[in-house]
C-alpha positions in Angstrom: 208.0 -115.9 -191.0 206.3 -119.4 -192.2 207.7 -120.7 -194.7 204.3 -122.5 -196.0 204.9 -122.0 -200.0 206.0 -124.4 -202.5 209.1 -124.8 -203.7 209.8 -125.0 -207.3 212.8 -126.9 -207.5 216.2 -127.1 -209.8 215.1 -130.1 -211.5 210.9 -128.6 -212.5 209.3 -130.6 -210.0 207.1 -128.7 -207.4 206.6 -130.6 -204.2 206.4 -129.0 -200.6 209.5 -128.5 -198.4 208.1 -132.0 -195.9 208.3 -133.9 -199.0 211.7 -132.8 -200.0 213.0 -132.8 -196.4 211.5 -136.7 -196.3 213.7 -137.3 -199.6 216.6 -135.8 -198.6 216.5 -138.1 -195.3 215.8 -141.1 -197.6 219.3 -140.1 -199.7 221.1 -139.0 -196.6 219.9 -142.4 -194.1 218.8 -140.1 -191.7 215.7 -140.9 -189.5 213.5 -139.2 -188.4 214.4 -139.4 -184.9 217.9 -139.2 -185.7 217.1 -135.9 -187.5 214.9 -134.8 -184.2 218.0 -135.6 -181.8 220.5 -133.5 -184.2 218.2 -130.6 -184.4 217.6 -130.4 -180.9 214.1 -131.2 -180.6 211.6 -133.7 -179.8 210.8 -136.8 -182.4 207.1 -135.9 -182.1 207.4 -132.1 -181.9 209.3 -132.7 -185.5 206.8 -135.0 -186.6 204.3 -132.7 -186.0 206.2 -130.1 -188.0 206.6 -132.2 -191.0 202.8 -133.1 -191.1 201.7 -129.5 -190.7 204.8 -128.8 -192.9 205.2 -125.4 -191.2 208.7 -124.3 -190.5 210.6 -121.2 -189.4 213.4 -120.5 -191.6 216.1 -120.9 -188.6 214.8 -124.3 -188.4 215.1 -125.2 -192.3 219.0 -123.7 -191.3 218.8 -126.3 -188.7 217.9 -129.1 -190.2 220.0 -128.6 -193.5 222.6 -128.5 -191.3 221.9 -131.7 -189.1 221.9 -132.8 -193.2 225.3 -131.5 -194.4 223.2 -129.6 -196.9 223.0 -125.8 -197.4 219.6 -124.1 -197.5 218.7 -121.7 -200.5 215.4 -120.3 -200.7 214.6 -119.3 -204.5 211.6 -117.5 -206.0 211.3 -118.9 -209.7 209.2 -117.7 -212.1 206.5 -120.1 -213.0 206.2 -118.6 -216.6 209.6 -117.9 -217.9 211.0 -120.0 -215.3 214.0 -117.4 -214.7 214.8 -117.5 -211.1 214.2 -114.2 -209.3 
C-alpha cells in the first residue's frame, strides 16, 4: 500500500511525509545520498521517491531506520484532534 496521505503531526502542522523526511535529514545531517547508500538504493531512484513522495511502508521502516528514528503511522482526527 502507498502511503500518499498527509500526515498530521504531534506538534498540529500538516505537511507531507517528503517534507518531513527532508527535515528530519536536515536535524540528523544526513544527505541525501548518504540516506540513498544506507537504504540500499540508488541516489536518484530515492530522489525520484521523494519528488513523487510515494513510498511503501517497508521503505518508510527503512529509512527511519537508516535515521535512528522509529516510524509510527497515526490517523488523527482533524475535528476533535483525538488520535485514532
Amino acid at each position: 500500500m502507498y502511503l500518499t496521505f498527509i500526515a498530521y503531526l504531534i506538534i498540529n502542522i500538516i505537511m507531507d511525509i517528503t517534507e518531513y523526511i527532508r527535515i528530519c535529514l536536515v536535524k540528523k545531517k544526513i544527505s541525501i545520498s548518504q540516506l540513498a547508500e544506507m537504504t540500499e538504493q540508488s541516489q536518484p531512484n530515492l530522489s525520484t521517491k521523494l519528488k513523487r513522495n510515494n513510498f511503501y511502508t517497508n521503505e518508510l521502516e527503512k529509512i527511519a531506520n537508516a535515521m535512528n528514528c522509529r516510524l509510527e503511522v497515526r490517523f488523527v482526527d482533524k475535528d476533535s484532534n483525538q488520535e485514532l
